[in-house]
C-alpha positions in Angstrom: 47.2 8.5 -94.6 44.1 6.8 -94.3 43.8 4.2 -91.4 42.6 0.6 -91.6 39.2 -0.7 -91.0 38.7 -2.4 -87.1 37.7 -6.0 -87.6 35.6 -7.0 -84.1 36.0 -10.2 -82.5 32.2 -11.2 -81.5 33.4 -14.2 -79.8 35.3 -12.5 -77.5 32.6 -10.2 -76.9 30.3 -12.7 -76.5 32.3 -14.1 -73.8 32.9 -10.3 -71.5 29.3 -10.2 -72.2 28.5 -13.8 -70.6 30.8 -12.6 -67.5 29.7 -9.4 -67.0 26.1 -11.3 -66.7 27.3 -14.0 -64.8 28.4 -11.5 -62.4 25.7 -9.1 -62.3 23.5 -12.1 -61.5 25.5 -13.3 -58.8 25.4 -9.9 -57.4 22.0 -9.6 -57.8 21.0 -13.2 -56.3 23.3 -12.4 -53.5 21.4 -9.2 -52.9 17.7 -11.1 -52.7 19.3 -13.5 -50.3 20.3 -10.9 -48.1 16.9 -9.4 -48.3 15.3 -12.6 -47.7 17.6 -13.2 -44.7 16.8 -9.3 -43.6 13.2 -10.3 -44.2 13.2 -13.7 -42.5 15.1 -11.5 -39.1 12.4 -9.0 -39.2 9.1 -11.1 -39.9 10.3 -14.2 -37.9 12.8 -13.7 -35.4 11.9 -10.1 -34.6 8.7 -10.5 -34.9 7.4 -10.5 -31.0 9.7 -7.0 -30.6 8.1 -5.3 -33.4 4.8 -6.6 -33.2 4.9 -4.9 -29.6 6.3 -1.7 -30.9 3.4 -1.4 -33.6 1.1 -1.7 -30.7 2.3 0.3 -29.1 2.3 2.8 -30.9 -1.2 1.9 -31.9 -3.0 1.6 -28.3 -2.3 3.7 -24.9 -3.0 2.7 -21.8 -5.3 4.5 -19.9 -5.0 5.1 -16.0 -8.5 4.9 -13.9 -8.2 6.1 -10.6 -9.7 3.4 -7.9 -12.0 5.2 -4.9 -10.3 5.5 -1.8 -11.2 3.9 1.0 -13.2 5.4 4.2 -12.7 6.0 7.5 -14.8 5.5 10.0 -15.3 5.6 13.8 -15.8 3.0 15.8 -19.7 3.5 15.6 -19.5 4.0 11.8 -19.8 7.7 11.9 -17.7 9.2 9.0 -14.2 10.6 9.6 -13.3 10.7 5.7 -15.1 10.4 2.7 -15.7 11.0 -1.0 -18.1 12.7 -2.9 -18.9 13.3 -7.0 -18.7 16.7 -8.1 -18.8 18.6 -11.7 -15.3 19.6 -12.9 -14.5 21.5 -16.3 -11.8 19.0 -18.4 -10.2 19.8 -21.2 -8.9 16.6 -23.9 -6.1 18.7 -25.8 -5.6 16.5 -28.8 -9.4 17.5 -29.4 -8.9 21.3 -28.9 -8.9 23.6 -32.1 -8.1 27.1 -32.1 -4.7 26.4 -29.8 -5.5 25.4 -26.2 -4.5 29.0 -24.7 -7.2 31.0 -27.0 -9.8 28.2 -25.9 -8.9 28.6 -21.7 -9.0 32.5 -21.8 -12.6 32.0 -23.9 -13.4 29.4 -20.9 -12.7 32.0 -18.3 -15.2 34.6 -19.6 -17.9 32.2 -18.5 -16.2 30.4 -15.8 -13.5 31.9 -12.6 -10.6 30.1 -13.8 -7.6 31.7 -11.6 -4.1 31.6 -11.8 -3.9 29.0 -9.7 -6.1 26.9 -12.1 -3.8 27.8 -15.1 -0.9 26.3 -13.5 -1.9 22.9 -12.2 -3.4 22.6 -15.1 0.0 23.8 -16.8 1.8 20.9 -14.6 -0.7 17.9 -15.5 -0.6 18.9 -18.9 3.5 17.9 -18.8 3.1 14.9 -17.2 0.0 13.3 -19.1 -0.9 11.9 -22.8 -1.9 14.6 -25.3 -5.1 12.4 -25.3 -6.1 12.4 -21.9 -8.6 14.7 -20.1 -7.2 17.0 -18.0 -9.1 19.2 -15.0 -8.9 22.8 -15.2 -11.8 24.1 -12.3 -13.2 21.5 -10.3 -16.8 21.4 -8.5 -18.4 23.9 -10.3 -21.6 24.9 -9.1 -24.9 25.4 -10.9 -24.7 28.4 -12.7 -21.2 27.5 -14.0 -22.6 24.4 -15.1 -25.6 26.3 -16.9 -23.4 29.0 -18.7 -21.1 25.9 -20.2 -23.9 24.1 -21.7 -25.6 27.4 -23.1 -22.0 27.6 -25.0 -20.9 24.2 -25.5 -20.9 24.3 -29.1 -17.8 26.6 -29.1 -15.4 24.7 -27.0 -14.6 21.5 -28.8 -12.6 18.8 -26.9 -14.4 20.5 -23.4 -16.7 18.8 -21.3 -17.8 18.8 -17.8 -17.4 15.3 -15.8 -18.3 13.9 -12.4 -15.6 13.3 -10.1 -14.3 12.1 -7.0 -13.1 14.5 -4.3 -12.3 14.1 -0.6 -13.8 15.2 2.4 -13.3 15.4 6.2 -16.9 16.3 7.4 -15.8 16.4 11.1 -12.9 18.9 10.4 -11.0 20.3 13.3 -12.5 17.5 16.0 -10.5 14.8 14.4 -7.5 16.6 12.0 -4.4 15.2 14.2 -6.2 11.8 13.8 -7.4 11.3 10.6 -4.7 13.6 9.0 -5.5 14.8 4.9 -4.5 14.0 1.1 -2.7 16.2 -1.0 -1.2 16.9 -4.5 1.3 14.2 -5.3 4.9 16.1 -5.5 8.4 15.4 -6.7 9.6 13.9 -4.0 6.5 11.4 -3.6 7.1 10.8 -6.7 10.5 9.6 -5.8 9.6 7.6 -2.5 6.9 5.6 -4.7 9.8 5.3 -7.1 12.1 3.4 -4.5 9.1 1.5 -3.3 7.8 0.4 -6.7 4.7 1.8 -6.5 4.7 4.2 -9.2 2.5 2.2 -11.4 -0.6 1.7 -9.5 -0.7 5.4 -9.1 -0.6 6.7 -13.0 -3.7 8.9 -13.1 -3.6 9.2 -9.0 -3.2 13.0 -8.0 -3.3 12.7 -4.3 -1.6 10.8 -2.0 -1.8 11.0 1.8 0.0 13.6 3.4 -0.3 13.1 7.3 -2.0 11.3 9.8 -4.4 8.1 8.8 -4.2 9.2 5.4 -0.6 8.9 5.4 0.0 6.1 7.2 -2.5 3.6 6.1 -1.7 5.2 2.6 -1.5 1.7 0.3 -4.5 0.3 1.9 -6.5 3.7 1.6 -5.6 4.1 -2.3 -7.1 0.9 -3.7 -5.5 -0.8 -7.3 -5.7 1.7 -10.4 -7.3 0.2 -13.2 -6.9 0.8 -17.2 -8.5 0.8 -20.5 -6.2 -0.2 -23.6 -7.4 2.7 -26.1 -6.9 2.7 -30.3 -5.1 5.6 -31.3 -4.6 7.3 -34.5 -1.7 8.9 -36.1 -2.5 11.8 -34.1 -2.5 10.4 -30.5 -6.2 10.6 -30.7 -8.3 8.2 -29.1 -10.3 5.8 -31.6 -12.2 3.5 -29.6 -12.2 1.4 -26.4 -10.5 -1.8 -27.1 -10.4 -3.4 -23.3 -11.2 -2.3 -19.7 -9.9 -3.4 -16.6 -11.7 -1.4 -13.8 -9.8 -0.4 -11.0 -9.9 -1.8 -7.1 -11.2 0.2 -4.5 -9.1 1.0 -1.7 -10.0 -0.6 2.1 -12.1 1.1 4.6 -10.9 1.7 7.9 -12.4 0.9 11.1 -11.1 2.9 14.3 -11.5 2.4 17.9 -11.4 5.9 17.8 -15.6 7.2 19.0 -16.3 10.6 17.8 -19.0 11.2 20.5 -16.1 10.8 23.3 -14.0 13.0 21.0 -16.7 15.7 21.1 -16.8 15.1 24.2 -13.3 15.9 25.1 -13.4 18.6 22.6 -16.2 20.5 24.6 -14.7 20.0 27.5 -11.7 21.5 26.9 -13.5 24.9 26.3 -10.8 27.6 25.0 -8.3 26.3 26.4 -5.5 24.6 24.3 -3.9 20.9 24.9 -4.3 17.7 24.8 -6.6 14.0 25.4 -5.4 10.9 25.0 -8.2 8.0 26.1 -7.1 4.6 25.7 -8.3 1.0 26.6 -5.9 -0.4 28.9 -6.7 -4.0 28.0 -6.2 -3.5 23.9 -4.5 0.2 23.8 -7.2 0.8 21.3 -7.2 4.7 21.5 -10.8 5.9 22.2 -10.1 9.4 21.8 -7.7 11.6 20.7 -7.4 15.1 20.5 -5.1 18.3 20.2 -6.3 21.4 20.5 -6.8 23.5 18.3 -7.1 21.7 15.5 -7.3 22.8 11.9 -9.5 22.4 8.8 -8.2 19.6 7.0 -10.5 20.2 3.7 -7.8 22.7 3.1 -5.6 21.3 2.1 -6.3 18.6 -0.3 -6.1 20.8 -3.4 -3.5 22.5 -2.2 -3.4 25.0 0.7 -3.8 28.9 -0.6 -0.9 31.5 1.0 -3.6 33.7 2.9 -4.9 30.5 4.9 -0.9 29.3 4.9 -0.1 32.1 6.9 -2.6 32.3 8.4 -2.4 28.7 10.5 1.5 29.4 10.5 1.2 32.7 12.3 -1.4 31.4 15.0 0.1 31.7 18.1 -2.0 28.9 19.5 -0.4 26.6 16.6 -2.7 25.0 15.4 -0.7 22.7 13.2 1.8 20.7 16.0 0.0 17.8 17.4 0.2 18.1 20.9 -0.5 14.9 21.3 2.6 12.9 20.3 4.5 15.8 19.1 4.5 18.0 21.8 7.1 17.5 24.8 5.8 18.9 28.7 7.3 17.9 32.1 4.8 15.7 33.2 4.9 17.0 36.7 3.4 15.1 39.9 1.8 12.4 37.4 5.5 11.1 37.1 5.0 9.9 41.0 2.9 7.1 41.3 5.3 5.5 38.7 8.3 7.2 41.4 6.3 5.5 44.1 5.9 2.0 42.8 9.9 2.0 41.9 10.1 2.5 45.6 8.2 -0.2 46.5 9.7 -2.5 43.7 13.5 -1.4 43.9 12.9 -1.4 48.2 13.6 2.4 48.7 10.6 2.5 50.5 8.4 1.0 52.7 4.7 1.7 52.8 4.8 2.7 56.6 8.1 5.0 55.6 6.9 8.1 56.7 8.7 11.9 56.4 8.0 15.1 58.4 7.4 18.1 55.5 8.2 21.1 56.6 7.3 22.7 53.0 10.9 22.3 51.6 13.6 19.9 51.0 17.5 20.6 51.2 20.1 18.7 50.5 22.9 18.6 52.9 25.8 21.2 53.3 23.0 23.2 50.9 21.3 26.1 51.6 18.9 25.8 48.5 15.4 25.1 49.3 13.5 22.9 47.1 10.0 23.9 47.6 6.6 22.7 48.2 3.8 23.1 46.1 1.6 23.2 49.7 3.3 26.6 51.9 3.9 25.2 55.3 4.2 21.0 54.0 1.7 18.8 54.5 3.1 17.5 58.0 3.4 13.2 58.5 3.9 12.1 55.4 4.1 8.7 54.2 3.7 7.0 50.2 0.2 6.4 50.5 -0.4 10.1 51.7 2.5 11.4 49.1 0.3 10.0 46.0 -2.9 11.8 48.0 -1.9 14.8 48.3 1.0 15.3 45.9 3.5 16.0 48.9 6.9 17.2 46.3 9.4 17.1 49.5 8.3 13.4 50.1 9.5 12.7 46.5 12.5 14.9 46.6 14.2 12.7 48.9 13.2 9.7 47.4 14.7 11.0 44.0 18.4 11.2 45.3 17.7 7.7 47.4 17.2 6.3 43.7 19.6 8.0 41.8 19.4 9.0 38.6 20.0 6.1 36.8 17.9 3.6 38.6 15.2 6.1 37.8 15.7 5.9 34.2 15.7 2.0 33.8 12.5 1.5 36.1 10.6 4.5 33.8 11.5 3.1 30.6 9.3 -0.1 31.4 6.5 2.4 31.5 7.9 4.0 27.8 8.9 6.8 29.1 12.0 8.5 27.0 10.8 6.5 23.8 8.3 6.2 20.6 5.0 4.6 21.9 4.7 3.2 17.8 1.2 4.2 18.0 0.2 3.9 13.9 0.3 7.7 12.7 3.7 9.0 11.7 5.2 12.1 13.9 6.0 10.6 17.3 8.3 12.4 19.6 10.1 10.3 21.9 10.0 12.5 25.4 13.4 12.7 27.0 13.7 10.3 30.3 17.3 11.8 31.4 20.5 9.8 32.6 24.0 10.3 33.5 24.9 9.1 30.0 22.3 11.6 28.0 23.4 14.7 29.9 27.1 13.6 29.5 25.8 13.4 25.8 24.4 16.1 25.4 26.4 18.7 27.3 29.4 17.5 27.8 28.7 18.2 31.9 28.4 15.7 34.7 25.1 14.7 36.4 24.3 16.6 39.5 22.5 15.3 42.5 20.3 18.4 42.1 19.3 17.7 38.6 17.7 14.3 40.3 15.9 16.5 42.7 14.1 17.9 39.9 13.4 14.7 38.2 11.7 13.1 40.8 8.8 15.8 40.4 8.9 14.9 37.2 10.5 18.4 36.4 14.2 19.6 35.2 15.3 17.6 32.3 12.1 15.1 32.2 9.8 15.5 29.2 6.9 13.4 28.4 4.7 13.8 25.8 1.0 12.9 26.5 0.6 9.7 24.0 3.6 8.4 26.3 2.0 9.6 29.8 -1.9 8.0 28.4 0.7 4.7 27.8 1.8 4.7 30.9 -1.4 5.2 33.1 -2.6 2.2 30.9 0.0 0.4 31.6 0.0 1.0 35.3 -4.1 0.4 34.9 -3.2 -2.8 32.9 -1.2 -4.5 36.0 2.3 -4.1 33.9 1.3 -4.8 30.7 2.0 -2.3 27.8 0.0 -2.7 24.9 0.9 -0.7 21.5 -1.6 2.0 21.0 -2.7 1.7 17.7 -6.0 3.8 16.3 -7.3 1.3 13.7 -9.5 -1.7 15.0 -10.4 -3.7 11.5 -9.5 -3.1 7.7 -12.4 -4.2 5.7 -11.4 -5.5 1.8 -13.5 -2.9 -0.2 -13.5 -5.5 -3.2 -14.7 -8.8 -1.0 -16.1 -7.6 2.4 -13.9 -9.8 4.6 -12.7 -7.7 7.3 -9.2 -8.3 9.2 -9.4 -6.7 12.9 -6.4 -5.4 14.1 -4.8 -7.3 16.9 -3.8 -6.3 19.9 0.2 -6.1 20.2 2.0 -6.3 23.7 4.8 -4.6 23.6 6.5 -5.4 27.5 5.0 -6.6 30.8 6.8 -5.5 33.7 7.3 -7.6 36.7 6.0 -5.7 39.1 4.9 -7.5 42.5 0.8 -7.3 42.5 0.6 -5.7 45.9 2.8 -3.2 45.1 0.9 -2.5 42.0 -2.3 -2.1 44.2 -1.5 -0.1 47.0 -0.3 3.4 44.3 -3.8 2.2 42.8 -5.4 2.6 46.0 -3.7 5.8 46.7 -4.7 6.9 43.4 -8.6 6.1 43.6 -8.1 8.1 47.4 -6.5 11.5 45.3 -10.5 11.5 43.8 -11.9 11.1 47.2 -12.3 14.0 49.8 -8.8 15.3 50.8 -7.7 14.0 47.8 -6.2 16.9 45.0 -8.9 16.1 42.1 -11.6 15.7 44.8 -13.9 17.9 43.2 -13.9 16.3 40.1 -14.3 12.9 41.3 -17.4 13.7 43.7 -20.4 12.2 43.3 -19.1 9.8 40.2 -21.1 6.5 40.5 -18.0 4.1 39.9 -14.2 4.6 41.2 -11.6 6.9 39.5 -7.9 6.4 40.2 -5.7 9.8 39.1 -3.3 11.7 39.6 -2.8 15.6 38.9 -0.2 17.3 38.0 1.0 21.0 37.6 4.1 21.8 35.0 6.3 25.1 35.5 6.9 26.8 32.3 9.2 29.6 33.9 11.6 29.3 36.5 11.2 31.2 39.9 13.9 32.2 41.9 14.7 30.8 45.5 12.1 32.1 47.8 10.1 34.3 44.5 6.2 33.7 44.9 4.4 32.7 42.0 1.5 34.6 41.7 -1.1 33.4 38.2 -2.8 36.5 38.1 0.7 38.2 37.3 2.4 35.8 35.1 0.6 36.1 31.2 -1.4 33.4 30.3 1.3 31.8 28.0 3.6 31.5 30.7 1.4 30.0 33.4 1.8 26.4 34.7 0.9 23.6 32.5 -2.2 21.7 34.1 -2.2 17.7 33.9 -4.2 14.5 34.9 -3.8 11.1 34.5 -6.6 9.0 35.1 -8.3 5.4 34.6 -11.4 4.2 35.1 -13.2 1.8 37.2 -10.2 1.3 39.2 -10.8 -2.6 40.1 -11.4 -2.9 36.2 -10.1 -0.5 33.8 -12.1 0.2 31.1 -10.7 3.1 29.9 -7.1 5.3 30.5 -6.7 9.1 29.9 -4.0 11.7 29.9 -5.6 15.2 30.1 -2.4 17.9 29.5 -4.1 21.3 29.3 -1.3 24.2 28.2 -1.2 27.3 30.6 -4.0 25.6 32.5 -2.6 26.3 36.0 -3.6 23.1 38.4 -4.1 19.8 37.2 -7.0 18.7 39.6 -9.4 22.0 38.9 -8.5 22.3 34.8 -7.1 18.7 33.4 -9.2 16.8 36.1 -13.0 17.4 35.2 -12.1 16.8 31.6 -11.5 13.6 32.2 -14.4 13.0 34.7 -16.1 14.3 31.5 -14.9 11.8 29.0 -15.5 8.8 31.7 -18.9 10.1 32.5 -19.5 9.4 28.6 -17.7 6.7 28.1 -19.0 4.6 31.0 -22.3 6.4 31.7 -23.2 8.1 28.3 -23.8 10.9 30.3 -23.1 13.9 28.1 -21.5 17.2 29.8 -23.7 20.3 30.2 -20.5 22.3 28.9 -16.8 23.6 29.1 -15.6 21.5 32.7 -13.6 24.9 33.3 -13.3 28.2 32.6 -9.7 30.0 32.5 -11.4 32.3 35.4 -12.2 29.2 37.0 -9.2 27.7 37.0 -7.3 30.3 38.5 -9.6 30.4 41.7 -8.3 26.7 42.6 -4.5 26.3 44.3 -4.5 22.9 44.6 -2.0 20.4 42.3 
């Protein structure tokens, strides 16, 4: 059956056709508008965001590392410095061949150790692919000749000039002026918190301890940078801006190396510690612990062989006696017990004591004993100071009590940080009912004040806080902050900002008080007095006052006897001093470690150090000898 022929309709045809267009051109105008509007978002409103993107990924800032700043003396001798050498630096976006094949090809002409490999491993993760990296640093001249024979083979390597630090005075002045090392992890993390980080992309150092640590953001300067074209690569195209970096202040010390030489002579082999301050500022002149340590060491990172090496010393050379070691200050604690006396009425200058060599307290059979055999018969506080009578102080001691001791001593800063401007500072211990309950649960005993009044038992004093305290007594009351810098000089402009003197308490102590342990103290430098010998023939007045620290207990009635104890175990020697006695110029605390008596060890050192100071008379030598100091049995 055959089927009929379809007639089409072209006017309905026509009219899908005109919809279908109708809608595919109101899809298609909807579509450009929402590509305009997409382009309108991007190009206009956008636009700051992207535009900064595109830079960003086009230009890199680049770090440059500001000089640090100098240290000098007082005298403008150099404590700390910088100086250019050659270093071999590697650009890794400009390395072909792989950048291990082109280090192990570098090390057949140049040492390149282990050690080298990995720091250069670590900067590598933490810099740009563009940046130049140091692999050996300050070449010398035959490493420098074999590169440039063989240049041509190692593109993307070059040999630069840099900056390195030096301490040219090295053990003399390492507690002082301290050292810079490799920036870690966790200073990393403490620039972090402080906000610092940026001003120290590019920096590998940072101060470590002593001046360098403390006076760290004026020592490091303001980094610069240069805004650098890159290509597709992350390789450097051309220079587009530089802003050069700030260098970081010098520092001006009251510190005066000569004095510290001094000092450091006249200690000999002997081990300990100097403070010299001036009482009037508490500018510290000189300051040194012995032995010391060679700081250059450790600014690239001390090696394990030196490491140990300082670490297993048995003279540890690393602890700054100074203000980190803690020593019974021994009879230097009494002319501070004798002007409580006077101030707090315990005594009276004509109170006067029969010494019989010992002192007991009563219902007790236990002799506390004098350094002097026999006692040094009529005693009174004037003779007490003289000749360092311990029985005329152990009575005084349990007159005071323990706690009246504490408050008057703590004027003087005993039993706390001095805030002298180095990190480190120990704070001594100055004892109290309170502390021992504290500390061991146990009640005070009268006997523990016995000891104290010597300036034994639980009393500890570093000698930063025993220099402060002479000064203080030198200064008529007044404690001034020892601080070590004198001026900061502005490395960009020149202006230079001293360092003012801080008071930090003045005690109200009456004046004649004040004089007559002064006067008792220029007589312990005059014939009969304990440091006679090293205050003969000086051509202005010395007020001291020696001292000799146990370091092992003796039993009731044992003998001690130097020659049989070892030499680590002897008595600590000590001396407090200041000089001219009607006008302080100048304050020491001499602590010498195993040095058996204060006035024939600790004593001539500082005659030493005043003879410079005041004089400029420079010693022959050592002021003692261990032999020496053993022939002497004086306090």
């Amino acid at each position: 059956m055959s089927r009929r022929p379809e007639i089409r309709d072209h006017q309905r045809e026509l009219y899908y056709f005109r919809i279908r267009l109708a809608v595919a051109a109101s899809i298609a105008l909807v579509l450009f508008f929402v590509l305009l509007a997409r382009a309108f978002w991007l190009q206009v409103l956008q636009y700051e965001h992207y535009h900064t993107l595109a830079e960003e990924n086009r230009i890199s800032i680049v770090p440059i590392v500001p000089n640090r700043g100098l240290i000098l003396d007082r005298n403008g001798a150099v404590l700390a410095h910088n100086y250019s050498a050659y270093t071999l630096e590697i650009t890794p976006s400009k390395v072909e061949g792989g950048l291990d094949k082109t280090i192990d090809a570098l090390a057949e002409l140049i040492e390149i150790t282990p050690r080298d490999r990995k720091r250069f491993r670590k900067l590598l993760e933490e810099s740009k692919n563009f940046e130049t990296l140091p692999i050996r640093t300050r070449l010398n001249d035959v490493e420098i000749a074999r590169f440039a024979a063989n240049r041509y083979r190692f593109p993307g390597v070059d040999i630069h000039a840099r900056l390195f630090r030096h301490y040219p005075q090295g053990e003399i002045t390492s507690h002082v002026v301290g050292y810079i090392g490799r920036i870690n992890d966790a200073d990393l993390k403490r620039l972090e918190e402080m906000e610092l980080l940026p001003n120290y992309r590019g920096s590998d150092y940072i101060g470590k301890a002593g001046l360098e640590q403390s006076y760290e953001q004026a020592l490091h300067g303001t980094t610069g940078f240069e805004r650098v074209e890159t290509d597709a690569a992350g390789r450097a195209v051309r220079t587009l801006s530089r802003t050069p970096p700030i260098s970081g202040n010098n520092l001006t010390l009251h510190l005066d190396l000569k004095l510290q030489q001094v000092a450091e002579q006249a200690f000999g082999s002997f081990r300990g510690a100097l403070i010299a301050l001036d009482p009037r500022t508490g500018g510290v002149l000189a300051f040194l612990s012995k032995p010391g340590y060679d700081t250059n060491l450790f600014i690239d990172g001390i090696d394990p062989m030196n490491w140990q090496a300082l670490n297993d010393s048995p003279d540890k050379p690393l602890i700054n006696r100074a203000m980190h070691g803690m020593y019974p200050p021994g009879s230097t604690f009494k002319p501070f017990m004798a002007l409580a006396a006077l101030e707090l009425k315990k005594r009276s200058p004509s109170y006067t004591i029969a010494d019989p060599g010992y002192f007991s307290l009563p219902g007790s059979s236990h002799r506390y004993r004098d350094w002097k055999p026999g006692g040094h018969g009529m005693v009174n506080l004037h003779k007490s100071i003289v000749v360092s009578c311990d029985t005329y102080y152990y009575g005084l001691a349990v007159d005071m009590g323990i706690d009246a001791i504490h408050d008057f001593m703590a004027h003087f800063g005993f039993g706390r940080k001095t805030g002298i401007d180095i990190e480190g500072e120990r704070a001594g211990l100055l004892p109290s009912q309170e502390w021992k309950w504290k500390r061991f649960k146990q009640k005070w005993f009268v006997g523990d004040t016995v000891s104290v009044g010597i300036g034994q038992g639980y009393m500890l004093a570093t000698p930063l806080q025993l220099a402060v305290a002479v000064a203080t007594l030198a200064n008529g009351g007044r404690e001034m902050r020892p601080h070590l810098v004198r001026e900061i000089q502005n490395a960009k402009t020149g202006a230079v900002t001293p360092v003012k003197p801080e008071l930090i308490s003045e005690l109200p102590v009456n004046p004649e008080n004040l004089e007559r342990v002064k006067a008792a103290m220029v007589d312990v430098t005059r014939p009969g007095g304990t440091a006679a010998r090293a205050g003969a023939g000086a051509p202005y007045t010395m007020a001291g006052k020696t001292g000799t620290a146990q370091v092992i207990g003796m039993k009731q009635g044992e003998k001690y006897v130097e020659s049989r104890v070892a030499e680590r175990h002897r008595d600590h020697a000590l001396f407090i001093a200041f000089a001219p006695a009607e006008d302080p110029r100048i304050a020491v605390a001499v602590l010498v470690e195993n040095g058996g008596h204060g006035g024939s060890t600790a004593a001539p050192i500082a005659r030493a150090v005043f003879d410079y100071y005041l004089l400029g008379k420079r010693p022959a030598g050592a002021a003692a000898t261990e032999e020496g100091a053993q022939e002497n049995g004086d306090d």
